[in-house]
C-alpha positions, -999 to 999 in steps of 0.1 A, spaced: 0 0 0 29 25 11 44 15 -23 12 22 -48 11 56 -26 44 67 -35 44 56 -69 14 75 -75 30 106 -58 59 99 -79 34 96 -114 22 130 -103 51 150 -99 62 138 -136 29 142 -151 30 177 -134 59 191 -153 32 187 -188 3 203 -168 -13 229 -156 -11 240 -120 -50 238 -118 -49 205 -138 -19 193 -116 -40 199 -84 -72 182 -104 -51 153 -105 -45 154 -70 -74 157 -57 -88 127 -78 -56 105 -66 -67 116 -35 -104 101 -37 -93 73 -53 -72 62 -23 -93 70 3 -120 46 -19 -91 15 -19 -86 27 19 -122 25 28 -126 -9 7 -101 -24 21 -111 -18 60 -143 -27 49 -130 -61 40 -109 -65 68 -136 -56 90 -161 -79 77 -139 -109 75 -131 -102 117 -169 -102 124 -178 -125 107 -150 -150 121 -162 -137 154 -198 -148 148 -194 -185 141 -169 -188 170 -197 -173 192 -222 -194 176 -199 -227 184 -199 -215 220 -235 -212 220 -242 -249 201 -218 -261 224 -242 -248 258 -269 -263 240 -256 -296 237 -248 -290 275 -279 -281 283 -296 -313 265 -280 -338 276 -283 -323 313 -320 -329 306 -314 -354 294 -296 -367 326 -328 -354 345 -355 -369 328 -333 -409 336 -323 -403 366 -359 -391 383 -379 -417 357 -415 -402 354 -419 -368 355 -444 -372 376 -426 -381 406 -407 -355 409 -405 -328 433 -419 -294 430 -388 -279 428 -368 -304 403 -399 -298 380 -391 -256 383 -352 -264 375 -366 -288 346 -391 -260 334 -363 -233 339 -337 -257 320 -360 -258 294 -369 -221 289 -332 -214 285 -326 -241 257 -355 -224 241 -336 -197 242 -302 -201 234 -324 -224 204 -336 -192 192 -303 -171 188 -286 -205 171 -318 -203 147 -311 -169 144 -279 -163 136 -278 -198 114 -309 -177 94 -287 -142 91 -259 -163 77 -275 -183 50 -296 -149 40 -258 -133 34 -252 -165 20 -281 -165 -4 -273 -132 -16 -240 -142 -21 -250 -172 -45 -274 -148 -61 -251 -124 -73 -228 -154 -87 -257 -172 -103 -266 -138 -118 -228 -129 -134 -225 -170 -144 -253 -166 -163 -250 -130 -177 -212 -137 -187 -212 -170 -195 -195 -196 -176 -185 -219 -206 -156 -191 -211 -121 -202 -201 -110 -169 -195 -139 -153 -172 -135 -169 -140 -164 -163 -113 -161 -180 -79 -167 -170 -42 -133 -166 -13 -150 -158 22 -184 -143 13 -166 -121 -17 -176 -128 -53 -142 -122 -76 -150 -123 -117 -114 -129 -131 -106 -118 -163 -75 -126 -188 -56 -100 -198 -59 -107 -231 -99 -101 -236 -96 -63 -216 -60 -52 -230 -38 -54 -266 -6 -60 -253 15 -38 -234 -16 -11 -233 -37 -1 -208 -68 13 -231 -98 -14 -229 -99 -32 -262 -139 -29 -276 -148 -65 -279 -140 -63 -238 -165 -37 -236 -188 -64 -243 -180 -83 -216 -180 -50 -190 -214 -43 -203 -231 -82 -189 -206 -75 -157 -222 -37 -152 -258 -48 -157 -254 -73 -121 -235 -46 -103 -260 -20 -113 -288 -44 -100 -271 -42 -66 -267 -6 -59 -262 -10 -18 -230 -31 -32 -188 -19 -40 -171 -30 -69 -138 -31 -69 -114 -35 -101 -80 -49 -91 -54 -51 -124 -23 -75 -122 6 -80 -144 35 -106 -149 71 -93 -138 84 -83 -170 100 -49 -168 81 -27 -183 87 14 -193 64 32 -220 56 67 -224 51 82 -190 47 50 -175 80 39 -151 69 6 -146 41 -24 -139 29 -1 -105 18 26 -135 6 0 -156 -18 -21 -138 -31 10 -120 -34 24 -153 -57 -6 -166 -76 -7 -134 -88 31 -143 -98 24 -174 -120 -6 -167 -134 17 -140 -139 45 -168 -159 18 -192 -180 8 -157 -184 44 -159 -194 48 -191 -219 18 -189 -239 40 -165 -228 18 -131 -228 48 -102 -188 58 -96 -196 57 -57 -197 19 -60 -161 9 -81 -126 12 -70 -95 8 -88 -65 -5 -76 -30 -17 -96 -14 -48 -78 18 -49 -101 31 -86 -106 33 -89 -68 3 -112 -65 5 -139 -88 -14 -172 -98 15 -192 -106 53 -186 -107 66 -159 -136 84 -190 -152 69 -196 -185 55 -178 -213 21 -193 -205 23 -185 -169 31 -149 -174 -1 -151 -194 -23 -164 -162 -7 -140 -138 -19 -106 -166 -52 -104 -150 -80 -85 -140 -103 -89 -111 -134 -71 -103 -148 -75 -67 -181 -77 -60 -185 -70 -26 -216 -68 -3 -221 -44 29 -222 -73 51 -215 -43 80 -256 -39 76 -258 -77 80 -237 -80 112 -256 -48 128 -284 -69 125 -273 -98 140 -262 -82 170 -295 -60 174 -310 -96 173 -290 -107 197 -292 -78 222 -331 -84 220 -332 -116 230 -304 -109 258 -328 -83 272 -358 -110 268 -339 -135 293 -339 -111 319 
């Protein structure tokens, strides 16, 4: 991150030698709001994947009292035989055992219900891009890491090689992709561009920093174009520092020149849910 911040620094001090000081400060300010968008997306991210870790471990804890709590009535129920015989007050512990699996039942159901809703959505938006981009295509990838939904794109359908302007029969394919993200307007899209680690110096580019930031803007711009709302897409240039396979072969380097675009949900609104559920039912039991 400290690096694609300096570069870009770096881009803009060269670029603002050939510019204007009003277009050089423009420039800025743009550079500006598209960091603080990776910034905020990335947080985001971070943030959701925490919560969401943090749920299911509660929600072990909590399957895990349940399963206490059953087979101690369970324990009950054999030891004392008919519930008839027993006393007044093991029938209140039995009656107050059972209110509280009720409970503890009902935030399991719950939470279990909040997760497979995300969930649903999550398979929703998937099903949707499969079927608007076509999934018999070797070189769109759709699949889901932790709740995210990641369309992968080869470099060669987006970019003629070495450029960074968006070839037209990709515009095509941008077109199916902005149709779902437009569908989901509470939702972020961001456009992450990788390279292979050839060295690589044209025009006022200095290297594969410039020139995977530089594709990632112009997929945004055809987004753009395509009518999907600028305050959902990010761009962000990840150089050949993340790569599929190892930078070895001709073919490799081919795999590891990629785009992504990131489809990601405001799961924040899902997890502010859960815990207002959970609060509720917290102030029921007492």
């Amino acid at each position: 991150m400290k690096k694609l911040m300096l570069l870009s620094v770096a881009g803009m001090l060269i670029l603002s030698s050939c510019v204007s000081k009003k277009e050089f400060t423009t420039l800025q300010e743009k550079q500006k709001e598209t960091q603080d968008l990776l910034n905020s997306a990335t947080v985001k991210l971070n943030s959701c994947m925490s919560d969401k870790a943090a749920a299911m471990a509660r929600m072990e804890g909590l399957q895990a009292q349940l399963a206490d709590m059953r087979k101690t009535n369970e324990d009950l129920i054999n030891t004392k035989g008919n519930l008839t015989t027993l006393t007044q007050k093991g029938a209140e512990n039995l009656e107050k055992s059972l209110e509280s699996l009720k409970e503890k039942d009902l935030k399991i159901t719950r939470l279990q219900d909040a997760l497979n809703r995300k969930d649903s959505v999550t398979l929703a938006i998937v099903t949707s891009l499969k079927k608007a981009v076509g999934i018999n295509d070797p070189d769109i990838e759709i699949n889901v890491e932790k709740g995210v939904v990641f369309i992968s794109i080869a470099d060669k359908l987006l970019f003629k090689s070495g450029s960074y302007d968006v070839t037209s029969e990709a515009r095509n394919v941008l077109s199916k992709v902005a149709k779902v993200i437009n569908s989901k307007p509470s939702f972020e899209a961001m456009v992450e561009a990788h390279t292979d680690n050839v060295p690589y110096q044209k025009g006022v580019l200095l290297d594969n920093w410039d020139l995977s930031v530089k594709r990632a803007t112009s997929v945004v711009r055809v987004l753009e174009d395509l009518d999907v709302n600028p305050q959902q897409l990010v761009a962000a240039g990840r150089s050949h520092y993340v790569p599929l396979v190892a930078n070895d072969t001709a073919e490799n380097r081919a795999k590891n020149r990629r785009t992504r675009i990131v489809v990601m949900p405001k799961i924040d609104q899902f997890y502010e849910m859960v815990e207002k559920e959970m609060k509720e039912l917290e102030g029921q039991g007492k």
